[in-house]
Backbone as CSV, one residue per row, in Angstrom:
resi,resn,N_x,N_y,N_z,CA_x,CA_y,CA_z,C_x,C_y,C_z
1,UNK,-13.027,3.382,3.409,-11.666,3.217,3.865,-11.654,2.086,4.893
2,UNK,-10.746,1.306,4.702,-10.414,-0.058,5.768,-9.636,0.648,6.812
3,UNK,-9.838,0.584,7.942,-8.711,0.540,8.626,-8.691,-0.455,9.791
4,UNK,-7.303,-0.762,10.399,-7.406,-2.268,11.308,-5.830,-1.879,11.796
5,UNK,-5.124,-2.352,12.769,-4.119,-2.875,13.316,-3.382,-2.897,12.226
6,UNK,-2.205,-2.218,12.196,-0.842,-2.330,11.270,-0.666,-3.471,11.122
7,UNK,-0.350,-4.931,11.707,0.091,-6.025,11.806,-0.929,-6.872,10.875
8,UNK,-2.186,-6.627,11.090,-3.106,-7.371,10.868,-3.549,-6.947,9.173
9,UNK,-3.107,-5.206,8.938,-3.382,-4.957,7.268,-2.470,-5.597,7.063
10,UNK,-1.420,-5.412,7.245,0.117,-5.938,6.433,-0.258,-7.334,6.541
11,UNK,-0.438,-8.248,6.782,-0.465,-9.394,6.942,-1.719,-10.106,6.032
12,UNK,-2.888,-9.092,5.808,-3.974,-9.517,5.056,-3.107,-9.056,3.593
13,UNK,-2.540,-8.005,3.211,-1.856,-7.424,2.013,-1.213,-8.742,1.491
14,UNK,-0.684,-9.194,2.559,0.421,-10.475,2.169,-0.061,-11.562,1.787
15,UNK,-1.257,-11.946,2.457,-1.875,-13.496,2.470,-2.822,-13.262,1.501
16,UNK,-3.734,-12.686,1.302,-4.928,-12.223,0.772,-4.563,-11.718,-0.747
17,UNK,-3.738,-10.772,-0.766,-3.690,-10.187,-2.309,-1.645,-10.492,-2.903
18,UNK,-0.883,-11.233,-1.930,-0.020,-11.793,-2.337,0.540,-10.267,-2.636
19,UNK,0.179,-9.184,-1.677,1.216,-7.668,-2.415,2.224,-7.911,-1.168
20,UNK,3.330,-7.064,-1.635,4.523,-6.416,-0.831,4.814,-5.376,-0.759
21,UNK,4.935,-4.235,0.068,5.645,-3.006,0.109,6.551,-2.448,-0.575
22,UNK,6.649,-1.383,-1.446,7.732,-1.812,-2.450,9.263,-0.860,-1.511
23,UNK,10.237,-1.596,-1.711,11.232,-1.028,-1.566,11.628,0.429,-1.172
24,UNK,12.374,0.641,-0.397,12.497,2.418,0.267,11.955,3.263,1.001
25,UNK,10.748,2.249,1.710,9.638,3.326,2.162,9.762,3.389,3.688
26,UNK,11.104,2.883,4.217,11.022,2.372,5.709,11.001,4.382,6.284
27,UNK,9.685,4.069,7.382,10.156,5.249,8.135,8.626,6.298,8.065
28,UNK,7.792,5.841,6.682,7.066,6.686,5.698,5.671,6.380,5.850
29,UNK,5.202,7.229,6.449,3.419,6.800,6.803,2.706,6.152,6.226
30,UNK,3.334,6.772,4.637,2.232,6.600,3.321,3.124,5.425,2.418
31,UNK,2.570,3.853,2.572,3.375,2.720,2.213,2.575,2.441,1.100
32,UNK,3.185,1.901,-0.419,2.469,1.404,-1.812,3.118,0.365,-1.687
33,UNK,1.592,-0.278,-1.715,1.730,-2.071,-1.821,1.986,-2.895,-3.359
34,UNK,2.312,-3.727,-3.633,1.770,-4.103,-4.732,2.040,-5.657,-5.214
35,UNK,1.428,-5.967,-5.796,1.360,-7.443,-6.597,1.897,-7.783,-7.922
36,UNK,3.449,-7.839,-8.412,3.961,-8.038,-9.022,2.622,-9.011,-10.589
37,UNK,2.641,-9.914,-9.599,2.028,-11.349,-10.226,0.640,-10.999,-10.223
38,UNK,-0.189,-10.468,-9.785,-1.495,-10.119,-10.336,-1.955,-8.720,-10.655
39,UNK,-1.184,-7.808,-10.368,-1.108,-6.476,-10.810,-2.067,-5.324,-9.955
40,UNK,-2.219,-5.995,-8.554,-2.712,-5.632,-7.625,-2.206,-4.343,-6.881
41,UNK,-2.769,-3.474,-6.536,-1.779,-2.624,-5.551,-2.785,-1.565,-4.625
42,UNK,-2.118,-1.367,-3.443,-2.879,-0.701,-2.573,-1.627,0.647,-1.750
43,UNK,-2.702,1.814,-1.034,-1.710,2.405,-0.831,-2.070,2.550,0.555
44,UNK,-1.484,2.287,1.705,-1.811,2.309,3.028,-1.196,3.408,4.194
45,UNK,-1.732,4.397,4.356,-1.369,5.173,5.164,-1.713,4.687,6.658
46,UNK,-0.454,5.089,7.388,0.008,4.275,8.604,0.024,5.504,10.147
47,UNK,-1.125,5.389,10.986,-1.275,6.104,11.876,-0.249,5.866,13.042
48,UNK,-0.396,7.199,14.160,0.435,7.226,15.526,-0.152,6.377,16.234
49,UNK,-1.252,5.683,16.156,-1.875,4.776,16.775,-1.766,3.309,16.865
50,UNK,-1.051,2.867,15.616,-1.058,1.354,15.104,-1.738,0.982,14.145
51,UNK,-3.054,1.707,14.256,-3.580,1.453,12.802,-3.072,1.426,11.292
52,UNK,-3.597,1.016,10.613,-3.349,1.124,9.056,-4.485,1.363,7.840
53,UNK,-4.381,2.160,7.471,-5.827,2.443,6.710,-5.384,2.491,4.946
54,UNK,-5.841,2.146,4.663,-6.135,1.660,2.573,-6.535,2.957,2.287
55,UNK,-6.007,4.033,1.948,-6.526,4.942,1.455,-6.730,4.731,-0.249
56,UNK,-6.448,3.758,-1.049,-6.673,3.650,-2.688,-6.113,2.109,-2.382
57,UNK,-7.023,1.852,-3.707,-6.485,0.155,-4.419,-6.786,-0.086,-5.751
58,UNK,-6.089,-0.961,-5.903,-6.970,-1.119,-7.392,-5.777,-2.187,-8.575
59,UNK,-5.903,-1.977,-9.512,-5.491,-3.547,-10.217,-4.863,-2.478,-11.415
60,UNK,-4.162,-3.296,-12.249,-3.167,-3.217,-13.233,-1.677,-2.021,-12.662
61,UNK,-1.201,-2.917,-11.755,-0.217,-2.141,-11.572,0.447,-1.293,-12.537
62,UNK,0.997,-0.469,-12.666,2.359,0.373,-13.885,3.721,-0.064,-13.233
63,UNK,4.064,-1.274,-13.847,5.630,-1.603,-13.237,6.786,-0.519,-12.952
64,UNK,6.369,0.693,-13.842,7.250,1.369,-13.899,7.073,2.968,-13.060
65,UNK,5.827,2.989,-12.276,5.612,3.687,-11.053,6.363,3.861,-9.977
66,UNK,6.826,5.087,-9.858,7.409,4.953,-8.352,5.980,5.383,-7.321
67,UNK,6.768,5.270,-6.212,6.076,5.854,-5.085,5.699,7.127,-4.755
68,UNK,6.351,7.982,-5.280,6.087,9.720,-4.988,5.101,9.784,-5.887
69,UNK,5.110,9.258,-7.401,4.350,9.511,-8.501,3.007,9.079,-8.255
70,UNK,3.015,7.426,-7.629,1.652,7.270,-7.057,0.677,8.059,-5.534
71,UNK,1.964,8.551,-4.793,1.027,9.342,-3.938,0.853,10.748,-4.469
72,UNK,1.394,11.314,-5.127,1.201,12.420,-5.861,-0.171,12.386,-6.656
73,UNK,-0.163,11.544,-7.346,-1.542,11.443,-8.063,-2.736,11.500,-7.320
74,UNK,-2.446,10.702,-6.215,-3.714,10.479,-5.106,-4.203,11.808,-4.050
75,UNK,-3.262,12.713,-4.298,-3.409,14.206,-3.640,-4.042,15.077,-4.784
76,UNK,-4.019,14.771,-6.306,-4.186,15.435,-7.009,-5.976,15.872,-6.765
């Protein structure tokens, strides 16, 4: 597991693997990243601390995934 400074994952997510947060998640510990254009995606759970930690990643996004469905799976 990665973990680092909220500012500093989000910012490697962005520069590094070209993902974005997808839509709706303002507020929500547990944020799914993803890469439209290379099919990249990560799921980053977000501590009281500032940190940010990668709890899963991995490649061939499912365009048609929501967010509950992917953290659901990851509890399974």
């Amino acid at each position: 597991m990665v973990c680092m400074p909220q500012y500093e994952l989000d910012a490697a997510l962005v520069d590094w693997y070209g993902e974005r947060a997808l839509p709706g998640q303002d507020g929500d510990p547990t944020t799914v990243w993803v890469s439209p254009e290379t099919g990249t995606w990560s799921v980053v759970r977000y501590r009281a601390d500032g940190n940010g930690c990668v709890i899963a990643s991995g490649e061939d996004w499912n365009k048609a995934a929501t967010r509950p469905e992917v953290v659901a799976a990851l509890s399974d």
